[in-house]
C-alpha positions in Angstrom: -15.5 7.7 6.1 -15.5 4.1 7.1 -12.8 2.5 9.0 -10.3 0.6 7.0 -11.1 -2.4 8.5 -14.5 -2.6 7.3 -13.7 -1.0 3.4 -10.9 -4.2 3.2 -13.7 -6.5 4.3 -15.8 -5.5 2.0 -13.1 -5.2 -0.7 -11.5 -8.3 -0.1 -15.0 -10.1 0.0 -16.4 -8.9 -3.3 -13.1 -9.2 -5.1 -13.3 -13.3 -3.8 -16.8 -13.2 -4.9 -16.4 -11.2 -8.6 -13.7 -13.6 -9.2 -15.1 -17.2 -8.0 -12.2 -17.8 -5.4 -12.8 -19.8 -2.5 -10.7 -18.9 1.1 -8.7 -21.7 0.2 -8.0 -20.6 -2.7 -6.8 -16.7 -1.7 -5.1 -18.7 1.3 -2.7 -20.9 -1.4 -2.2 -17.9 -3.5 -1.0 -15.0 -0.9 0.3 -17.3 2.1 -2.6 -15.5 4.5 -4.4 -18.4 6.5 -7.5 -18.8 5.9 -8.3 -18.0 9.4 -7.1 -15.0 8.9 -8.3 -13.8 5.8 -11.7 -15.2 7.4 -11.4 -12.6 10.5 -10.8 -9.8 7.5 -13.8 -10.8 5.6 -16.3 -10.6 8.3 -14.1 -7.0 9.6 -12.9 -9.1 13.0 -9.3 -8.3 12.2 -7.8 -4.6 11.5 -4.8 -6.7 9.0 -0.9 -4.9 8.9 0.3 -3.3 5.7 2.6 -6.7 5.7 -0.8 -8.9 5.4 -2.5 -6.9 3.1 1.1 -6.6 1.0 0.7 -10.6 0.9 -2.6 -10.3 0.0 -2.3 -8.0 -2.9 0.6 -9.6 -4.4 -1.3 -12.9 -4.3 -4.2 -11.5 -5.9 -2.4 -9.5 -8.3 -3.8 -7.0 -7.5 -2.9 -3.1 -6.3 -2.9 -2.4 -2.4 -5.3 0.2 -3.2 -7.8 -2.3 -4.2 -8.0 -3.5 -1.2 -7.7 -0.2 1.4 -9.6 2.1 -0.3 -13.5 3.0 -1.5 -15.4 3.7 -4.4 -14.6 6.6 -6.1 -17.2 9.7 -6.6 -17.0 10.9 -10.2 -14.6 14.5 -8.6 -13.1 13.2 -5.2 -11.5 15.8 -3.1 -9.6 14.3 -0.2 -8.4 15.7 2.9 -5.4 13.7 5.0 -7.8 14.5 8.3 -10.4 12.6 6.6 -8.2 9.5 5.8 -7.2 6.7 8.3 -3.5 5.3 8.4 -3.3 1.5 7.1 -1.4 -0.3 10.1 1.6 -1.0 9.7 2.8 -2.8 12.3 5.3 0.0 12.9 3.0 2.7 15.1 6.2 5.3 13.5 5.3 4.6 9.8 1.8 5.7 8.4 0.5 5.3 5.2 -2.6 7.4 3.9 -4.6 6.3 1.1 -5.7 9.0 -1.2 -6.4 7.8 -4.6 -7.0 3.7 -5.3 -6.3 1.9 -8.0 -7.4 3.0 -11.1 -7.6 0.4 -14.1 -8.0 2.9 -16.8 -5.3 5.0 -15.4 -2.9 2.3 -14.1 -1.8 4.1 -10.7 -2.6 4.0 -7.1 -1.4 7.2 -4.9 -0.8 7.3 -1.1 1.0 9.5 1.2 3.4 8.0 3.7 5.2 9.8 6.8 7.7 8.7 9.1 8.5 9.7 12.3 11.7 10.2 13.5 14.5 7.0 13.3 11.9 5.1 11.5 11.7 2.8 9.0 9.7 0.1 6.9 10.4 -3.1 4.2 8.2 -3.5 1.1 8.1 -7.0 -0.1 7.7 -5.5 -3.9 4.6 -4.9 -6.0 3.4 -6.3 -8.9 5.8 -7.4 -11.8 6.4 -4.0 -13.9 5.1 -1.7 -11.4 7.3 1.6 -11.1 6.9 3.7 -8.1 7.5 7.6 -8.0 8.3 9.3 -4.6 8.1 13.1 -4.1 9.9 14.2 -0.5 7.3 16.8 0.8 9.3 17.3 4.3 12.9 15.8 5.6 15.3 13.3 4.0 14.1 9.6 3.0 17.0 6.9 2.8 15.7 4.1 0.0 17.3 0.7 -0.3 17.0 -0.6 -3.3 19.1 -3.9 -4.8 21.6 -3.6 -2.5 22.0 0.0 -3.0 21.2 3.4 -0.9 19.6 6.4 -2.3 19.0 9.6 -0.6 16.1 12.0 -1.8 15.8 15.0 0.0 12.9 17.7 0.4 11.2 18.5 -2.6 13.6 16.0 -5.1 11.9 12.9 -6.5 12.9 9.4 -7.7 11.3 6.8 -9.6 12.3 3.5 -9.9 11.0 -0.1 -10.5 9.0 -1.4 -7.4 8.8 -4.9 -8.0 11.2 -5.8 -5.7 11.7 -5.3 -2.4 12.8 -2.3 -1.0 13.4 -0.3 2.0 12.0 3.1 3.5 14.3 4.8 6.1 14.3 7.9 8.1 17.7 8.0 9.9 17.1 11.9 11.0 15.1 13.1 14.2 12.8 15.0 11.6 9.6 13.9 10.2 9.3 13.0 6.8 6.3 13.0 4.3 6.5 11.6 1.4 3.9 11.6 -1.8 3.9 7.9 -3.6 2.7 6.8 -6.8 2.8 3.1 -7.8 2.2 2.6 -11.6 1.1 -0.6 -13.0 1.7 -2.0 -16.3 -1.3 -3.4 -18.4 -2.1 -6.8 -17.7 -0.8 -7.4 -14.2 -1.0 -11.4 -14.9 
């Protein structure tokens, strides 16, 4: 497997290309210099779940589009195999197992925590729901204002177009299975 540098360079790049868009362009629309996004093109920069959050959203497109490769027609996936998008946070890591599939409308990563940990999502695309499934410990969700607690092996959905906020307040580990859905026509 490739380091996730180099699969978003190469992502990023033929998405620009496929679509016509100059760096100016992706700069105006997700907020990214265009230095930066220029270091993440050529694979010069390893970019934080928080830039490629920005970039996503500005492309309108799913994170998974970005972090992960093509798919073989039966993909079996083991978390040893995978490397963690950075996230600024060296507590929090996120493994991407399944991208974004158009047909299907879903992206699916695994995230885990380490103790006292915690990390923001800026939201997703409009419509987008997200499912959670606690594998291990007790995740704390902030969501509008308001505090949810989902404990081992209990599940919540709810829409992820917003921003919202991970937290592990316990001493435990926590591993969490996440599934963002995307509604038809992200535009």
């Amino acid at each position: 497997m490739r380091p996730i540098h180099e699969v978003v360079a190469q992502n990023l790049a033929n998405y620009r290309g496929n679509q016509g868009l100059s760096l100016d362009k992706v700069s105006k629309l997700t907020g990214v210099s265009k230095t930066m996004l220029s270091q993440i093109e050529k694979a010069d920069s390893n970019p934080t779940i928080t830039i490629l959050w920005k970039i996503a959203s500005g492309l309108r497109i799913p994170l998974s589009a970005l972090t992960t490769e093509n798919e073989e027609k039966v993909n079996c996936i083991d978390r040893a195999d995978l490397q963690a998008i950075d996230t600024e946070n060296d507590r929090v890591k996120i493994y991407p197992y399944f991208p974004f599939d158009e047909k299907k409308g879903f992206e699916m990563f695994m995230m885990e925590f380490d103790g006292q940990s915690e990390i923001l999502s800026e939201g997703h695309h409009q419509q987008s729901e997200e499912y959670i499934l606690v594998n291990e410990g007790e995740l704390k969700l902030l969501i509008d204002g308001e505090w949810h607690v989902v404990k081992k092996h209990q599940a919540i959905r709810f829409k992820s177009d917003r921003p919202h906020t991970y937290k592990n307040t316990i001493e435990q580990k926590i591993s969490l299975t996440v599934i963002v859905h995307y509604q038809p026509n992200m535009e």
